[in-house]
VOBA-1610 file (N, C-alpha, C; in pm, whole numbers, padded with zeros to 5 digits, always signed):
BEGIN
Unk-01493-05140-01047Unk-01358-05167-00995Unk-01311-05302-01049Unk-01171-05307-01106Unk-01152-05411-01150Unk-01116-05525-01024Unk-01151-05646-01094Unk-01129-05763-01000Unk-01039-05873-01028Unk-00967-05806-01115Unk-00811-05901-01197Unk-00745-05979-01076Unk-00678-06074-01103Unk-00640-06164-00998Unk-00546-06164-01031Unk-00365-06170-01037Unk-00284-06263-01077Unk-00236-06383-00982Unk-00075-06447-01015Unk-00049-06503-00941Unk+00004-06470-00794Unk-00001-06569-00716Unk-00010-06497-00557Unk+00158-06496-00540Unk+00222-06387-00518Unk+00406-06343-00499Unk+00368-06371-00308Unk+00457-06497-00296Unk+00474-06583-00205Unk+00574-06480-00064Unk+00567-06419+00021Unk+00643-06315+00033Unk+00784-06439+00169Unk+00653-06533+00197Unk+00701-06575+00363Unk+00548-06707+00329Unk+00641-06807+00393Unk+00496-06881+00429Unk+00437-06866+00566Unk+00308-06868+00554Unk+00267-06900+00673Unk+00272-07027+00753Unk+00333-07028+00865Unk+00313-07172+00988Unk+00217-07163+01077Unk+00149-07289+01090Unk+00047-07258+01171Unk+00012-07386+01201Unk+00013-07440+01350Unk-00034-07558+01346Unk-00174-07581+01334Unk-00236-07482+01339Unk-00392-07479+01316Unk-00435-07476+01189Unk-00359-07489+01066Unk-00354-07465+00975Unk-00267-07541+00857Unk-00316-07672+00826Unk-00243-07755+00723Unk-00228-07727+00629Unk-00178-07775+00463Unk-00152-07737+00410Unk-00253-07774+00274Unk-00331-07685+00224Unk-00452-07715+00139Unk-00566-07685+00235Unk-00549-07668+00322Unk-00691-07620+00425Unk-00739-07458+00381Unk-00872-07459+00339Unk-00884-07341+00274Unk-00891-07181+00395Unk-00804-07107+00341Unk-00796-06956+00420Unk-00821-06851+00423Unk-00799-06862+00259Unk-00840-06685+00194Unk-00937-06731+00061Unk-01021-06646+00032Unk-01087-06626-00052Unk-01107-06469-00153Unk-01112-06521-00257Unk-01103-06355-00308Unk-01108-06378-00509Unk-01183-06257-00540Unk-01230-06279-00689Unk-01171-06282-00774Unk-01188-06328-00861Unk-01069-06325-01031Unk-01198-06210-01109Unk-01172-06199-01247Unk-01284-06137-01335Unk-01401-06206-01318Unk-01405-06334-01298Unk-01506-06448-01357Unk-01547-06602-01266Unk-01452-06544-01096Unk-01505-06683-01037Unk-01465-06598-00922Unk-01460-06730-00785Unk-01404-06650-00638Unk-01310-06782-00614Unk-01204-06735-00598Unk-01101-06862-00572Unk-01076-06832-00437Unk-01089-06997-00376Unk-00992-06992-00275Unk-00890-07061-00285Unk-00793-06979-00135Unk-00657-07063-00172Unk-00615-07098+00033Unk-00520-07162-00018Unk-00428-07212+00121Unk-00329-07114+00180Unk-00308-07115+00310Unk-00219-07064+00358Unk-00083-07007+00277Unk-00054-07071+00184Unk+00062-07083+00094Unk+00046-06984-00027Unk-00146-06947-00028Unk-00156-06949-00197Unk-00194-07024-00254Unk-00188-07140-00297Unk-00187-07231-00376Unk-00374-07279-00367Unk-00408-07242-00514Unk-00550-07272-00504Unk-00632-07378-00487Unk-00732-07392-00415Unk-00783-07507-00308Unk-00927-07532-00346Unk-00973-07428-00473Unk-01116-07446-00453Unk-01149-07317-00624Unk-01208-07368-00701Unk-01270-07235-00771Unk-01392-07287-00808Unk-01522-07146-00774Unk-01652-07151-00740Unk-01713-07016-00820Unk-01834-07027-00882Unk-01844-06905-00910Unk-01888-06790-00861Unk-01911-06647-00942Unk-01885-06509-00905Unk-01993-06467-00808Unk-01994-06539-00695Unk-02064-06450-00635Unk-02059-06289-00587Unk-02193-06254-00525Unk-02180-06078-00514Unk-02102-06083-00373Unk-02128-06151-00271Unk-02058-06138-00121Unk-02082-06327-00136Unk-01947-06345-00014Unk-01953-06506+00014Unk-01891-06469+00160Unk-01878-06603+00198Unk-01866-06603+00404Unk-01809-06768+00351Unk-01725-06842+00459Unk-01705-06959+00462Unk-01566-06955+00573Unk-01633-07073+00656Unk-01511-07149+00727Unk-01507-07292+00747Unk-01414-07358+00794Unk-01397-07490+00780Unk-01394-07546+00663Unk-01526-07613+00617Unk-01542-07623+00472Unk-01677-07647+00399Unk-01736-07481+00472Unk-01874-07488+00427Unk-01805-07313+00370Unk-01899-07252+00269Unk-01900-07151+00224Unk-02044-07169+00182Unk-02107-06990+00186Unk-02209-06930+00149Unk-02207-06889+00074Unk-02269-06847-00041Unk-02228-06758-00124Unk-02370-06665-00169Unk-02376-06536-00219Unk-02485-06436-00275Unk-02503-06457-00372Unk-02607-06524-00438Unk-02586-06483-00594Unk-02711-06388-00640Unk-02648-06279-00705Unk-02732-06189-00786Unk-02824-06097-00698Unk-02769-06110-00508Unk-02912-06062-00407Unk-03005-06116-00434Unk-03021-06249-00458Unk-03135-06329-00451Unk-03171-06470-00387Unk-03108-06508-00397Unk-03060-06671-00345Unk-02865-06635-00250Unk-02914-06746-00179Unk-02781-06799-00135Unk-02790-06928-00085Unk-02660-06984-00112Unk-02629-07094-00182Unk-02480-07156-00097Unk-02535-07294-00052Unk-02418-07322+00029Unk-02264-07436-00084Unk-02169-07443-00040Unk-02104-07529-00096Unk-02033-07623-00032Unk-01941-07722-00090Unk-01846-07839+00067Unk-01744-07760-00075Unk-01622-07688+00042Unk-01530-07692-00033Unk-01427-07843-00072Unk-01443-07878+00025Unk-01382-08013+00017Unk-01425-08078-00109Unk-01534-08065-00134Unk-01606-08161-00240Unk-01625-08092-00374Unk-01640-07937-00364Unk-01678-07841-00511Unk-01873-07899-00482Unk-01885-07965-00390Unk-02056-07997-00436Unk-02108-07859-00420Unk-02227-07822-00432Unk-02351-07756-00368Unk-02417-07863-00273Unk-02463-07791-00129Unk-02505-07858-00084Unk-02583-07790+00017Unk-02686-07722-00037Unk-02770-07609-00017Unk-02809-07505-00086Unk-02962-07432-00080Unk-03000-07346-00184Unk-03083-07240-00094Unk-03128-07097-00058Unk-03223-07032+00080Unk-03265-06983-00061Unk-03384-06976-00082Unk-03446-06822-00166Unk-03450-06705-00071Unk-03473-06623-00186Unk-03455-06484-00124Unk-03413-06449+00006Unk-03277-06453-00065Unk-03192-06476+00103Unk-03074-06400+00010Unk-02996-06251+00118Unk-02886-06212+00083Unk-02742-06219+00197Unk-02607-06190+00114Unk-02534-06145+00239Unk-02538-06268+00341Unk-02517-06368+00280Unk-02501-06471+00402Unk-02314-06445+00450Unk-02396-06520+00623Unk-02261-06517+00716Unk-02223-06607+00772Unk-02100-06714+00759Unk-02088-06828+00823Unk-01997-06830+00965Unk-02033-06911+01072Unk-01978-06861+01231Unk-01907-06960+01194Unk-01770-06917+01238Unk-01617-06961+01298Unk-01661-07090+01294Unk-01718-07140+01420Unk-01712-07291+01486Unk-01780-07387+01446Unk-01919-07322+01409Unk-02037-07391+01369Unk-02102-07369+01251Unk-02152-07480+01174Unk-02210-07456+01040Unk-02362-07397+01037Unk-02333-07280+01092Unk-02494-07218+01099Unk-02455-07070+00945Unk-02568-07050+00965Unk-02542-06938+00817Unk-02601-06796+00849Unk-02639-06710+00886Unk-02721-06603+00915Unk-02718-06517+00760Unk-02839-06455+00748Unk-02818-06423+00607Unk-02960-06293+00667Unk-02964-06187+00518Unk-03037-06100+00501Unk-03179-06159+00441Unk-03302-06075+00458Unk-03399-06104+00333Unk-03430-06014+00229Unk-03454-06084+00123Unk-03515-05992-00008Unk-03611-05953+00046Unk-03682-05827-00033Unk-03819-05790+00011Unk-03924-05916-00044Unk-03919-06007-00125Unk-03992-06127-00186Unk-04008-06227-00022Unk-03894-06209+00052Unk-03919-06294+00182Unk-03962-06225+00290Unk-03917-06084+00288Unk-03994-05973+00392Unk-04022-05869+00335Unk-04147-05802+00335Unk-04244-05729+00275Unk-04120-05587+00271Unk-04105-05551+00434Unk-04007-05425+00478Unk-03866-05482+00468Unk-03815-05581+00421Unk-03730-05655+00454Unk-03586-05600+00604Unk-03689-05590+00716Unk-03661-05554+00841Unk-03633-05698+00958Unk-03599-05790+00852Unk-03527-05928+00942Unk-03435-05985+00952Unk-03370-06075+01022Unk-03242-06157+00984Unk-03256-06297+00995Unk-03264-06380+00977Unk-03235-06530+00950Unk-03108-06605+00978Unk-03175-06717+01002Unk-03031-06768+01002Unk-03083-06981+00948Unk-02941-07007+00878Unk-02985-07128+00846Unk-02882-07232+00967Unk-02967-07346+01063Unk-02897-07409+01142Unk-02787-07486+01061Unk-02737-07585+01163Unk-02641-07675+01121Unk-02721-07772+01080Unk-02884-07822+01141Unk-02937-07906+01084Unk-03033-07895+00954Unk-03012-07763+00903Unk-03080-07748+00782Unk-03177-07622+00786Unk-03224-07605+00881Unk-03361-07562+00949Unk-03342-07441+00884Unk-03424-07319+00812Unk-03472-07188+00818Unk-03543-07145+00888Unk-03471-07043+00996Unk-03575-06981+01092Unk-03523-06788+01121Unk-03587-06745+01143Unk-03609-06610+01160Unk-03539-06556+01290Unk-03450-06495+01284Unk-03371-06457+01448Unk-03402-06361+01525Unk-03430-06255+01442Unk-03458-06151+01456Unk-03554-06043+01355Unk-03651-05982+01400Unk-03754-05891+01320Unk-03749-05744+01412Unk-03714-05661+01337Unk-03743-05516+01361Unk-03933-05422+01320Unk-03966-05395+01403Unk-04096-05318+01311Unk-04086-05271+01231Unk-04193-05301+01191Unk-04263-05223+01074Unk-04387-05233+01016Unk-04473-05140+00968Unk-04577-05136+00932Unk-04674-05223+00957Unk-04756-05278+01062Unk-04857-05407+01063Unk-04741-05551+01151Unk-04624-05468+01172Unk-04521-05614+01209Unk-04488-05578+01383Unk-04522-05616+01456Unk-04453-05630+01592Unk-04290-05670+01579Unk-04215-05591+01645Unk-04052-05624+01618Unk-03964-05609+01785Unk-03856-05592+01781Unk-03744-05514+01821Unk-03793-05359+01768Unk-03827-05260+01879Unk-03825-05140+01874Unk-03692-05041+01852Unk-03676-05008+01696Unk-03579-04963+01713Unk-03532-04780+01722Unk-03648-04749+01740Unk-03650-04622+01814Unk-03569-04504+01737Unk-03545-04580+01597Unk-03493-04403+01467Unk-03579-04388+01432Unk-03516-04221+01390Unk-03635-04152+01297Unk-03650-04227+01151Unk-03726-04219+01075Unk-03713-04254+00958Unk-03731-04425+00893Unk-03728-04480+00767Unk-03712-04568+00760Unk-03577-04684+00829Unk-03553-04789+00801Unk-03432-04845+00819Unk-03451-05010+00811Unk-03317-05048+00768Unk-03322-05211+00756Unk-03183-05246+00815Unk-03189-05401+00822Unk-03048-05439+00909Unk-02909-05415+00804Unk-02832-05358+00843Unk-02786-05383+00674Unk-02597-05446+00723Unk-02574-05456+00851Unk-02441-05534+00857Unk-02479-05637+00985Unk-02408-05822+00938Unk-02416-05851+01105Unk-02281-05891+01140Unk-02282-05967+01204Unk-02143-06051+01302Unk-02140-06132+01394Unk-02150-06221+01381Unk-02112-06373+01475Unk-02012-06360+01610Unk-01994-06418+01740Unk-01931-06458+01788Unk-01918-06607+01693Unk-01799-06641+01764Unk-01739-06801+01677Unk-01837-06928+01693Unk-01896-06901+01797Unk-02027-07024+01806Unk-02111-07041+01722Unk-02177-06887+01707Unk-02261-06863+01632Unk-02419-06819+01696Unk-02376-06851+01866Unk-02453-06835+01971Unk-02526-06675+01980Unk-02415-06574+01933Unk-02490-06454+01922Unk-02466-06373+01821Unk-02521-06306+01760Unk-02497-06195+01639Unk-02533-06047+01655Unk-02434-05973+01596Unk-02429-05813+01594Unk-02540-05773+01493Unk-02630-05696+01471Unk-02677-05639+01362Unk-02724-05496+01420Unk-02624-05439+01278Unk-02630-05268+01238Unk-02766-05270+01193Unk-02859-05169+01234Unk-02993-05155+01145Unk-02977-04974+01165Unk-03023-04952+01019Unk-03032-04837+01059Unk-03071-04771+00847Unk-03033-04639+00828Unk-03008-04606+00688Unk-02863-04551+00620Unk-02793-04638+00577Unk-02686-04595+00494Unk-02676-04450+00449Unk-02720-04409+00360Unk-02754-04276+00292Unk-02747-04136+00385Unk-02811-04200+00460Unk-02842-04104+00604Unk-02657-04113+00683Unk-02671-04204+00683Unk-02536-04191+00799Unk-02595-04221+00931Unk-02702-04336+00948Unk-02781-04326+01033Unk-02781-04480+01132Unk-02724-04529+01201Unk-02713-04685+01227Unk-02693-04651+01385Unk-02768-04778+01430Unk-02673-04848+01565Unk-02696-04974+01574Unk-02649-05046+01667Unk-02621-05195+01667Unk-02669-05283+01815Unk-02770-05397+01737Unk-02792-05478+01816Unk-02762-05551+01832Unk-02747-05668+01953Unk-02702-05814+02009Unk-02819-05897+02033Unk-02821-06015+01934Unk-02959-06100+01921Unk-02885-06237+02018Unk-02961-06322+02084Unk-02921-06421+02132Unk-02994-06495+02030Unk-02918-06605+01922Unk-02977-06668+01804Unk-03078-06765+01850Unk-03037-06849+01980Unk-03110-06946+02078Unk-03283-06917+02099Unk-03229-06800+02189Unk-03366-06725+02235Unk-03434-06637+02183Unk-03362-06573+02056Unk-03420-06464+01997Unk-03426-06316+02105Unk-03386-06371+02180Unk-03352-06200+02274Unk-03290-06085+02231Unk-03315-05958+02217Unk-03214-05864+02161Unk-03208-05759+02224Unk-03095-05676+02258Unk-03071-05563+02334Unk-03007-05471+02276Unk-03028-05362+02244Unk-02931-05256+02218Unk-02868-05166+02251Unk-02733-05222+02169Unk-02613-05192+02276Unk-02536-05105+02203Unk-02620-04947+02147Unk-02538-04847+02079Unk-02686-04717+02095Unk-02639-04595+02129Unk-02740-04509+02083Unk-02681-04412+01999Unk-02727-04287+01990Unk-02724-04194+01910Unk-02716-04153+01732Unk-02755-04338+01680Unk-02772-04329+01590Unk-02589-04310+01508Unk-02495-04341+01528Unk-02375-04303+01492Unk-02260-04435+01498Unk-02294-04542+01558Unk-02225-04666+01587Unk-02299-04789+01442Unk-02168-04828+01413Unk-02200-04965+01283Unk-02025-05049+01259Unk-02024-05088+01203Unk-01881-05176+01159Unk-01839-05275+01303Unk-01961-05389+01325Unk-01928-05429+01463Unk-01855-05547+01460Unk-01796-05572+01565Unk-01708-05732+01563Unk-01728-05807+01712Unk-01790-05881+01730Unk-01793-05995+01829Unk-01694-06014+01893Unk-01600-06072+01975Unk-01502-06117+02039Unk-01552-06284+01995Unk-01441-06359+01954Unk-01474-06503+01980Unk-01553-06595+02099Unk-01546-06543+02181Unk-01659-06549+02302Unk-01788-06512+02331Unk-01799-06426+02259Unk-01887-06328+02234Unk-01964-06224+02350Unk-01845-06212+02460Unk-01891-06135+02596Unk-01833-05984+02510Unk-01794-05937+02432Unk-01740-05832+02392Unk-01803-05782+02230Unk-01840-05654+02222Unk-01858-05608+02107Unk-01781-05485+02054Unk-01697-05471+01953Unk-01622-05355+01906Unk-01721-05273+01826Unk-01697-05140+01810Unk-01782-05064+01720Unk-01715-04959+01677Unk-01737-04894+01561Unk-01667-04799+01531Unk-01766-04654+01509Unk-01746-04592+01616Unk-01867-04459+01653Unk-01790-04365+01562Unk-01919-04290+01462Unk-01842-04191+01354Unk-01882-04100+01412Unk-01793-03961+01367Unk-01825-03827+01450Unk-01898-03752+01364Unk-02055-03702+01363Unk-02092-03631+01298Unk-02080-03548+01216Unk-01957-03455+01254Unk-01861-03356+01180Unk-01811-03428+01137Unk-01787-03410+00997Unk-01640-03412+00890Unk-01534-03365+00901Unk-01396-03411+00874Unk-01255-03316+00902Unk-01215-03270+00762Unk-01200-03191+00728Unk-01138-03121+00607Unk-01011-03176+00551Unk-01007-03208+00451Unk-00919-03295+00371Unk-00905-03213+00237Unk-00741-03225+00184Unk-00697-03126+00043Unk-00752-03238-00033Unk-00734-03369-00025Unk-00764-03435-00147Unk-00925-03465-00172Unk-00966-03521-00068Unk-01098-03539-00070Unk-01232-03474-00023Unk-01180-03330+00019Unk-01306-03254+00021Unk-01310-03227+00168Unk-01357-03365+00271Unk-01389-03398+00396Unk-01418-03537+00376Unk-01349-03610+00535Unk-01377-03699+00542Unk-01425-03742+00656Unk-01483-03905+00655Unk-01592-03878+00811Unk-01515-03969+00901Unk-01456-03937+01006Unk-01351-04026+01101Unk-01482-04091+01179Unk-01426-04180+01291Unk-01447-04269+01397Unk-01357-04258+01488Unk-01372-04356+01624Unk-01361-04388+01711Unk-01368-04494+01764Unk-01347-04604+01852Unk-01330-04740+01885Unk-01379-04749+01994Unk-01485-04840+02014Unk-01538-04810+02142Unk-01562-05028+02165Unk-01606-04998+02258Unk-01593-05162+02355Unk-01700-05205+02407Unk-01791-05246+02409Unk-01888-05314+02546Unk-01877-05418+02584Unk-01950-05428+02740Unk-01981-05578+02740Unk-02118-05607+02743Unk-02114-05725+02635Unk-02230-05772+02625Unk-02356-05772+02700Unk-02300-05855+02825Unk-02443-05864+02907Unk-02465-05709+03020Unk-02361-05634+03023Unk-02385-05521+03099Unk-02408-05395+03032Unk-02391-05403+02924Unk-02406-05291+02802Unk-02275-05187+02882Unk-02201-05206+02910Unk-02093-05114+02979Unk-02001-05113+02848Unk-01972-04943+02812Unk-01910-04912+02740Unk-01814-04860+02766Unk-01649-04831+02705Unk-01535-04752+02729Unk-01509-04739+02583Unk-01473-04664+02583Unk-01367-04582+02413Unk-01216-04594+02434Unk-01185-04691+02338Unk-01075-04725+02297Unk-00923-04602+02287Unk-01029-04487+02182Unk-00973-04407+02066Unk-01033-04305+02134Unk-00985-04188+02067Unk-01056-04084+02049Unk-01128-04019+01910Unk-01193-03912+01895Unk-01192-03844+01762Unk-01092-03774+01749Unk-00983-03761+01623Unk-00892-03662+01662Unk-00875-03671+01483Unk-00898-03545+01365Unk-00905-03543+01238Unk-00695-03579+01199Unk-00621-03590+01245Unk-00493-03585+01226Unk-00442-03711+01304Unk-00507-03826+01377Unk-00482-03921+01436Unk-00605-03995+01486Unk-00617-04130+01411Unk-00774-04225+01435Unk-00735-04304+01387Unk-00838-04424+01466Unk-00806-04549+01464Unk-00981-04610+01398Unk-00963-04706+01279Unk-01047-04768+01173Unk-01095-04923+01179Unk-01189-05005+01135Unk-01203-05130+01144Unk-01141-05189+01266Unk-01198-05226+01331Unk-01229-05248+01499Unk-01230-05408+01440Unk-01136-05479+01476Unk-01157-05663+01442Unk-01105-05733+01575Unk-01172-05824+01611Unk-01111-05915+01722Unk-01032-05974+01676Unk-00924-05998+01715Unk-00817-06104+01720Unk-00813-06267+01795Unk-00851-06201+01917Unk-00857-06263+02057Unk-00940-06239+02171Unk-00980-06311+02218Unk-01062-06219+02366Unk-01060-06125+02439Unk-00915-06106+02405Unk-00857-05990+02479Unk-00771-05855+02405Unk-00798-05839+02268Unk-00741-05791+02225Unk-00811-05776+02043Unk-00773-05643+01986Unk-00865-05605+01871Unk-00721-05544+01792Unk-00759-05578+01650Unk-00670-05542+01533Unk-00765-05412+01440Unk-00688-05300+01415Unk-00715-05223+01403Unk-00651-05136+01282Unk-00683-05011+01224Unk-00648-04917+01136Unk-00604-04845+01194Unk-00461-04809+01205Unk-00432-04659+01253Unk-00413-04556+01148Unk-00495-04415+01140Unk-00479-04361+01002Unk-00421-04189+01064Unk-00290-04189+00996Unk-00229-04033+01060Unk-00200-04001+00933Unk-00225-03808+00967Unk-00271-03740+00826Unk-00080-03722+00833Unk-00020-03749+00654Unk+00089-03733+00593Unk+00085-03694+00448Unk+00104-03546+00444Unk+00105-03476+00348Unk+00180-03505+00250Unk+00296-03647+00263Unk+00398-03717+00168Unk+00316-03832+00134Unk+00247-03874+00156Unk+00145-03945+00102Unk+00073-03946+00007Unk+00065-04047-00085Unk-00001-04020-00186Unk-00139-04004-00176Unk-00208-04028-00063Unk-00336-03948-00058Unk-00354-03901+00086Unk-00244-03839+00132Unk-00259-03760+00204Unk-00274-03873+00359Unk-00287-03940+00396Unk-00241-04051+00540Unk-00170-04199+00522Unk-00082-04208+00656Unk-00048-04283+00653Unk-00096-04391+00727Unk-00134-04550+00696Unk-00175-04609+00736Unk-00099-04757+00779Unk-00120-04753+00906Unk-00052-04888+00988Unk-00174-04984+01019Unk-00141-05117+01049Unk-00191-05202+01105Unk-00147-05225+01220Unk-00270-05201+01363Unk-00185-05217+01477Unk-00275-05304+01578Unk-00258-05349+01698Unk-00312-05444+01782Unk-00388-05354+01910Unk-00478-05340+01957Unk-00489-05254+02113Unk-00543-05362+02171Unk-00539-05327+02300Unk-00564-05408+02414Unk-00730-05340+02454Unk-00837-05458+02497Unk-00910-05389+02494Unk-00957-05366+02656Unk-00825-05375+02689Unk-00864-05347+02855Unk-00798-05194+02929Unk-00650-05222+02841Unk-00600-05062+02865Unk-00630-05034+02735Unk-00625-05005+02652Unk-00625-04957+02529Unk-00462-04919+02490Unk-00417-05008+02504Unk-00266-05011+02475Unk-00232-05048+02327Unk-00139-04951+02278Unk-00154-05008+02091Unk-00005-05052+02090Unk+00026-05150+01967Unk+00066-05225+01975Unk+00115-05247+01814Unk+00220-05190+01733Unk+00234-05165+01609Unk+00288-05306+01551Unk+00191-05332+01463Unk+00178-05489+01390Unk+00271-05503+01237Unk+00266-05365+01164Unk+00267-05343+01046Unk+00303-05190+00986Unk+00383-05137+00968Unk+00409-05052+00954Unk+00449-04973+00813Unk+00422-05076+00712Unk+00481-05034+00571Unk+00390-05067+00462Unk+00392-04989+00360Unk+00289-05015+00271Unk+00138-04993+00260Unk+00121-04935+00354Unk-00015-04847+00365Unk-00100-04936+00361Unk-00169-05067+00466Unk-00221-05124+00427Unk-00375-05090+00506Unk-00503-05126+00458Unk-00614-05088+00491Unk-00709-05212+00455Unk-00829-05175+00507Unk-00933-05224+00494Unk-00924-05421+00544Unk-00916-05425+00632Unk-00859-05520+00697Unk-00999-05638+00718Unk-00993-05728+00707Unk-01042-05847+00751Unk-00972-05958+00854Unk-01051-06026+00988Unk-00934-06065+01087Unk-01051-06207+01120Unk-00929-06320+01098Unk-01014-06381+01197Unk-00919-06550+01290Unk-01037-06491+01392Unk-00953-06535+01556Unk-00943-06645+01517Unk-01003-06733+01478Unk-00975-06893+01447Unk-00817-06914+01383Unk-00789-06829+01288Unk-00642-06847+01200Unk-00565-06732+01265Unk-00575-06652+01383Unk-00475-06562+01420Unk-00453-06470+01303Unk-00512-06447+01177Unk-00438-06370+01095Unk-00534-06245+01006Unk-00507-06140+00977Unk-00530-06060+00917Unk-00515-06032+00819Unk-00617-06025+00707Unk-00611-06031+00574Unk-00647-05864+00516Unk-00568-05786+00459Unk-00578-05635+00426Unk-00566-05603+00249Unk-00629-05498+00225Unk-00578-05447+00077Unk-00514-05334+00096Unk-00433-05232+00013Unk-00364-05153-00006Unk-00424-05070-00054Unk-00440-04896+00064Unk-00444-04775+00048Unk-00408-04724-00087Unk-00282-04745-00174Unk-00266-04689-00272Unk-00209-04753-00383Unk-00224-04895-00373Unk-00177-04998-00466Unk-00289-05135-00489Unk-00268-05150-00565Unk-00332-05339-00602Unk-00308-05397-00489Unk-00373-05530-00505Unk-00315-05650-00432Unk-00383-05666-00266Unk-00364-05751-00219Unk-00361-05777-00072Unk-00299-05862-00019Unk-00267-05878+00079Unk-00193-05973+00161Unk-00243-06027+00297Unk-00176-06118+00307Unk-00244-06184+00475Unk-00124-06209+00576Unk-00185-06153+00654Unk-00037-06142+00809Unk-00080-06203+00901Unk-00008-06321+00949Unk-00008-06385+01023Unk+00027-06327+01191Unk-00067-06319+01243Unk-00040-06183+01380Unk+00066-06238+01502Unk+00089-06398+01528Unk+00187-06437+01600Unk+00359-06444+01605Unk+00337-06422+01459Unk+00484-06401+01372Unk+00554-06294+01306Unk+00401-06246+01254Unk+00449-06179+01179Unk+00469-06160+00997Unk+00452-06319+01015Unk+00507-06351+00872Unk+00386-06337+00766Unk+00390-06286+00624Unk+00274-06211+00547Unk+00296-06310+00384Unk+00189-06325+00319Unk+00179-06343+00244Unk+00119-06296+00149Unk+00170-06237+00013Unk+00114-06133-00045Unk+00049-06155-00153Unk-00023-06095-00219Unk-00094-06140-00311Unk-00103-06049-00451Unk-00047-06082-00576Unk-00114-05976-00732Unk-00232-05986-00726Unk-00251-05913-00672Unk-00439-05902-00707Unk-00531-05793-00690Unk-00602-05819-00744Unk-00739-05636-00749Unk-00729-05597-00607Unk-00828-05498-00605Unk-00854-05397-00499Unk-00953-05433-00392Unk-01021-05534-00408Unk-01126-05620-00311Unk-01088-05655-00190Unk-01126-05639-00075Unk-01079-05668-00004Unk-01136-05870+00036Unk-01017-05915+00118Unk-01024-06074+00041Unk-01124-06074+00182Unk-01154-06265+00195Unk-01168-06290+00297Unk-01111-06395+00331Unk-01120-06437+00489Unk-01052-06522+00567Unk-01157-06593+00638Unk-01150-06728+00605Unk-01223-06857+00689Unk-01227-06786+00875Unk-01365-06792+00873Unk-01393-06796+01051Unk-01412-06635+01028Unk-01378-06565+00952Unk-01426-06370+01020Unk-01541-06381+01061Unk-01656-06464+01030Unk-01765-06478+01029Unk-01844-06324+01101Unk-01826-06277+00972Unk-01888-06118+00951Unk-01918-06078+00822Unk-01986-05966+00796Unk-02028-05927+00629Unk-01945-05837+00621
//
């Protein structure tokens, strides 16, 4: 997939008093580096190509090659940190902690998660069994490794999907990073794509429905559902329903009280067959709340620290970032990647 960048087509600026001007926001690849830029656009930082990066305030992580990860001061362009065999790092909203994956060179099954403190420290957060290893019992059939996490904004607790991709096979745990405590707070093997609440008393998930819905363009495709817990009670409610002609996608906190979302309804005038909004629900009634309505935008990145939502386009180039209090969007010439935004502190 190409990763061409052009210049950023300014649509609206963003205002934000949380948000000066050169303070880095979005991040996202050219052919040959990962630039970030400011609220405005205007570039604030160029670093090279990593495979996945995470950054807020003005620390960034970056992957290089699934082997190392590697911290930076955007402020400065320094390096100022190196983890071996360490992938997929994740930086929390508030705090300069890092949570990252292991190579099999650092875990045999590589069935762990890590995390690097604010004071430097490498330590181990979480271990799942395996072979000769005492873990977190995670009770699937088959092999499996952690393979998505997610921060509340502290950094106090993290989501991790473990399960097998290929399979279609995941659910999701809640580690206390402090204590190393973990509970799981998904069964049936069918829950992954999780998001923290900035508080982190709330977890979003997006439960896929076993069945496929029949699609002219693409064969079949595999929907979801939006579902809610709370943390310390494992008490769940569903947002959404399954419904192949009306579903709701990428489950993102906004706010404590409220999640930014995909709404995807099947439209045969469509160039691939749905139409896609960006919308807000409440995660107490499940009240939706239409944010965005034009341009088919998808694959969304959100984060609560900047109020704003960063998306790419269903059937075009480019992405843009929407500012969720206003309204006001800023768009971007650029590839098909979806960008990121300081504080999502998620993979």
């Amino acid at each position: 997939m190409t990763r061409a960048v052009g210049a950023a087509l300014v649509l609206a600026l963003l205002s934000s008093s949380a948000v000066a001007a050169g303070d880095p926001v979005i991040g996202y690849w050219t052919d040959t580096n990962v630039i970030i830029a400011d609220a405005e656009g205007e570039q604030v930082r160029e670093l090279p190509d990593f495979r996945r990066f995470s950054f807020s305030g003005s620390l960034l992580a970056g992957d290089v090659q699934g082997k190392r990860a590697v911290g930076y001061d955007l402020g400065s362009g320094d390096r100022t940190f190196t983890i071996a065999h360490a992938s997929n790092p994740v930086v929390a909203a508030a705090r300069d902690v890092v949570a990252f994956l292991p190579t099999f060179r650092r875990d045999e099954y590589a069935r762990s998660v890590w995390m690097r403190t604010a004071r430097g420290q490498v330590r181990k957060v979480a271990q799942f069994r395996a072979p000769g290893v005492d873990g977190i019992r995670h009770g699937m059939g088959g092999d499996g490794a952690p393979l998505e996490v997610a921060f509340d904004d502290r950094g106090r607790y993290l989501a991790i999907v473990f399960g097998l991709e290929p399979l279609r096979s995941f659910d999701v745990w809640v580690v206390d990073t402090k204590t190393r405590a973990a509970a799981r707070m998904t069964r049936g093997e069918n829950s992954h794509n999780p998001s923290l609440s900035p508080g982190g008393e709330q977890l979003a998930v997006r439960v896929e429905r076993p069945e496929s819905c029949p699609d002219p363009v693409y064969g079949e495709i595999l929907i979801g559902k939006i579902r809610v817990i709370e943390r310390t009670t494992r008490t769940a409610r569903d947002l959404t329903a399954f419904d192949c002609d009306l579903f709701y996608d990428t489950p993102r906190w906004i706010d404590d009280e409220t999640l930014v979302a995909v709404r995807v309804t099947k439209d045969p005038e469509e160039t691939y067959g749905y139409d896609l909004d960006l919308v807000r629900i409440d995660a107490s009634s499940g009240e939706v709340t239409e944010l965005l309505t034009a341009g088919n935008p998808c694959c969304i990145t959100a984060s609560p620290s900047l109020g704003k939502v960063a998306y790419g386009f269903s059937d075009r180039a480019g992405f843009a970032v929407l500012e969720v209090a206003t309204g006001e969007v800023v768009e971007f010439d650029a590839g098909a990647y979806v960008p990121h935004l300081a504080g999502e502190g998620r993979s």
